[in-house]
Each structure stands twice: as C-alpha cells, then as structure tokens.
C-alpha positions in Angstrom: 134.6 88.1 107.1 131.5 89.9 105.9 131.6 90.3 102.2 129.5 93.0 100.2 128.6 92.0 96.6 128.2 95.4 94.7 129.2 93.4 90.8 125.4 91.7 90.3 126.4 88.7 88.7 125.8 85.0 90.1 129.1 84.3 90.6 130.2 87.6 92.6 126.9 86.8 95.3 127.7 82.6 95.5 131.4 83.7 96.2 130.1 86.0 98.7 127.8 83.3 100.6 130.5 81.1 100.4 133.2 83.4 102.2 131.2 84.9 104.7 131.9 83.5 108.4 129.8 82.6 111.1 127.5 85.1 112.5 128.9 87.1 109.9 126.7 89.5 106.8 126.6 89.6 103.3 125.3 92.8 101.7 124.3 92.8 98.4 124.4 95.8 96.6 124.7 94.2 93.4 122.4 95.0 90.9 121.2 91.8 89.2 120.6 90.7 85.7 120.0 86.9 86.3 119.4 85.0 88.8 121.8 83.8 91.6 121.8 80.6 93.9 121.4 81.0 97.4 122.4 77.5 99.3 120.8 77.6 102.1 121.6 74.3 102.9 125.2 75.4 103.8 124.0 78.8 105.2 121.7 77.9 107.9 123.6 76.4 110.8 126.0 79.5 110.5 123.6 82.0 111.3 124.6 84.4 108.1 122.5 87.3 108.0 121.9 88.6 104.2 120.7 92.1 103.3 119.6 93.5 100.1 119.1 97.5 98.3 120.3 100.1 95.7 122.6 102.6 96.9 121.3 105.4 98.5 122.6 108.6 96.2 122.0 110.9 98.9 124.9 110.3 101.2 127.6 110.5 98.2 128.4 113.9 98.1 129.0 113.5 102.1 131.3 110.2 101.5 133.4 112.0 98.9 134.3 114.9 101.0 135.1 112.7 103.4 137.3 111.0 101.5 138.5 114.3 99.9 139.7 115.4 103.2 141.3 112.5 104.7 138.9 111.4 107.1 137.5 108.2 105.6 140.5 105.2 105.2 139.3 104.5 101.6 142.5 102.5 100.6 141.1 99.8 103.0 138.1 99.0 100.5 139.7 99.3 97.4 140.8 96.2 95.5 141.2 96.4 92.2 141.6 99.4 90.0 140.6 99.2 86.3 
C-alpha cells in the first residue's frame, strides 16, 4: 500500500506512515497547518520513501476531461463523498 495524504492534518500524515508497506511511498499533498510526527524510528528498516508538494493546477483541466470521457477509472480513488 502506498498512501497519499492530501487532508493536512497530523493525524491524516501519521496514519499514512503507519499504513504504508515496505518499499512502499507516501505522498503528501496535504497542506499543513501544524505540525506532524514523522517516526522514523519505525520507518527506517522499511525503506518508505516520502515525497512532499502542492498540486500542480496545470494538469487539471487534462485530468477532468479525462475523467469526463471515460478514460480515467476515477471510482478507484474515491472514498468518501461529503
């Protein structure tokens, strides 16, 4: 499992760090407010890589006509709808 935290809170990126498997990514996209812990005593041995950045606005038009004509599996990323 790699995990992608795009909420920003401290809970949302520890969750992330703590379900992420071996070898595996978590990429935070989360824009944050206060600070998070990172325990890198239980990362280290599992060789997690972790990557960091805003969302880049200049792809978004693309992605929504992708999704607007069926060629991007959207359902797949979707978990909860408000």
């Amino acid at each position: 499992m790699s995990p992608i935290d795009a909420v920003g809170v401290p809970d949302s990126f520890e969750m992330c760090t703590g379900l992420v498997r071996p070898g595996g990514r978590v990429a935070n996209i989360g824009v944050r407010g206060k600070p998070a812990t990172l325990h890198l005593e239980s990362l280290w041995s599992r060789n997690v890589t972790i990557t960091t950045g805003l969302v880049d606005t200049y792809s978004t038009a693309t992605l929504l006509a992708m999704v607007h004509g069926g060629q991007f599996a959207n359902h797949q990323f979707v978990t909860h709808r408000f």
